[in-house]
C-alpha positions in Angstrom: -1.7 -9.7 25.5 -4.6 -12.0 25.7 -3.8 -13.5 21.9 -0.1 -14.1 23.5 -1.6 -15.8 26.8 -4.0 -17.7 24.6 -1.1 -18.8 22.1 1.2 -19.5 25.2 -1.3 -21.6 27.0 -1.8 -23.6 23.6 2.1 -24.1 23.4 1.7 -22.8 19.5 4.7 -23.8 17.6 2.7 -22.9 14.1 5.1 -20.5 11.8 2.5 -19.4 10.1 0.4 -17.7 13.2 3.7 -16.5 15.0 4.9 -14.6 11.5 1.4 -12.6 11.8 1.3 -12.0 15.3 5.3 -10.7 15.2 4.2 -8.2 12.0 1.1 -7.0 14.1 3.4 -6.5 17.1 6.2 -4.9 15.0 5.1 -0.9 15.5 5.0 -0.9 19.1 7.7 -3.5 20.1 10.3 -2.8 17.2 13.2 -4.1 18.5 12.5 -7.4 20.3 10.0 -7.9 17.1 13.2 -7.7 14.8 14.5 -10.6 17.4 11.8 -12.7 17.0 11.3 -12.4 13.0 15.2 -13.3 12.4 14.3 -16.5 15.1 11.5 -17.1 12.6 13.8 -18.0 10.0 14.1 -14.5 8.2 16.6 -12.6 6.7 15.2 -9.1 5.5 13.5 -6.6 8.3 9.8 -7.5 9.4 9.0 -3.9 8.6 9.3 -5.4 5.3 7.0 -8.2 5.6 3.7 -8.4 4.1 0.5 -7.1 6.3 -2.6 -9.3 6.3 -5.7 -7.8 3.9 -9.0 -7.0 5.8 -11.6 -9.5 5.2 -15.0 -8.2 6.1 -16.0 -11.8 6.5 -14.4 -12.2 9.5 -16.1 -9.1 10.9 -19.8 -10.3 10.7 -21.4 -11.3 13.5 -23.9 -14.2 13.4 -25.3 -14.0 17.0 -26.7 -11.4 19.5 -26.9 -11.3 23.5 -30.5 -9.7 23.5 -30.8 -8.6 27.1 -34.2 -9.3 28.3 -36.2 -6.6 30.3 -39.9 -7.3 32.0 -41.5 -4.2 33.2 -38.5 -2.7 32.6 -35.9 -4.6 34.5 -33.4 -6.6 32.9 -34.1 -10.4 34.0 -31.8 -12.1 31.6 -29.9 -12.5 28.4 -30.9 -14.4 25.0 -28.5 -15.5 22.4 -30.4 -15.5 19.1 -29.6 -15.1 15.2 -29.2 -11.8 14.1 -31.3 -12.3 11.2 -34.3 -12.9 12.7 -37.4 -11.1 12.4 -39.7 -9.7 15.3 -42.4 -12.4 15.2 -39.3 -14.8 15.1 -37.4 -13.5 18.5 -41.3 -13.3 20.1 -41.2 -17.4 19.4 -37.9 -17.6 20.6 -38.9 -15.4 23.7 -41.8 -17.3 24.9 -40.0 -21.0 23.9 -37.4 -19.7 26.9 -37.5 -21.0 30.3 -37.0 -18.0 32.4 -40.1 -16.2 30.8 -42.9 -18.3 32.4 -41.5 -17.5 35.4 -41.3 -14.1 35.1 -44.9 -14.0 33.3 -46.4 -15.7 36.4 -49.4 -16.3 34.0 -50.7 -13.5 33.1 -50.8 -12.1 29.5 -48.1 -9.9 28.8 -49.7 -5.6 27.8 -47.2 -5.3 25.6 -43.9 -6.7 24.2 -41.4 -4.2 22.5 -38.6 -5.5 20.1 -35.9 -3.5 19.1 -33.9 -5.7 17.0 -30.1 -6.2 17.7 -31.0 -3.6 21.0 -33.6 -5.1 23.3 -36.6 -7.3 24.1 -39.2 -5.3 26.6 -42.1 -7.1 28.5 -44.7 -5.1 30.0 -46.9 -7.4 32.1 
């Protein structure tokens, strides 16, 4: 429903997305999907039509919402690269704005990293 809302907001008019979108649709709204693929210009059933191959590509995600924790608490969230290492996220940790505040100036005890999990502060 939220790809329909999205599409109907957009006023899509592109064949192309509307022929995928009525094939996905077809097993759980058979009948007013067979409507829609004849609108679309077609003459055989859409149970016939051609389902999209799975491209892992699409699947990989290049970013991660690191939720940030001092002394335990969750203070905020980081966006970061999900190939970075530890020693890279630690840059990225202490280059962030919130942390000084939350630091008040004192040396952090300990800082625990669990990559594409968490980022811990112990002050």
């Amino acid at each position: 429903m939220i790809a329909v809302n999205e599409l109907s907001a957009q006023k899509c008019k592109n064949k192309e997305i509307l022929e995928d979108l009525v094939v996905l649709l077809s097993p759980f709204a058979p009948h007013i999907t067979e409507e829609l693929w004849e609108r679309l210009g077609h003459t055989t059933s859409v149970t016939d039509a051609e389902w999209k191959k799975h491209n892992e590509e699409y699947l990989k995600e290049s970013n991660f919402s690191y939720p940030v924790s001092f002394n335990g608490k969750m203070r905020f969230k980081m966006d970061l690269p999900v190939d970075l290492s530890k020693e890279e996220i630690e840059k990225a940790l202490f280059a962030h704005e919130k942390t000084g505040g939350y630091l008040a100036g004192k040396e952090p005890k300990k800082i625990i990293i669990v990559p594409k999990r968490i980022i811990n502060v112990v002050v």
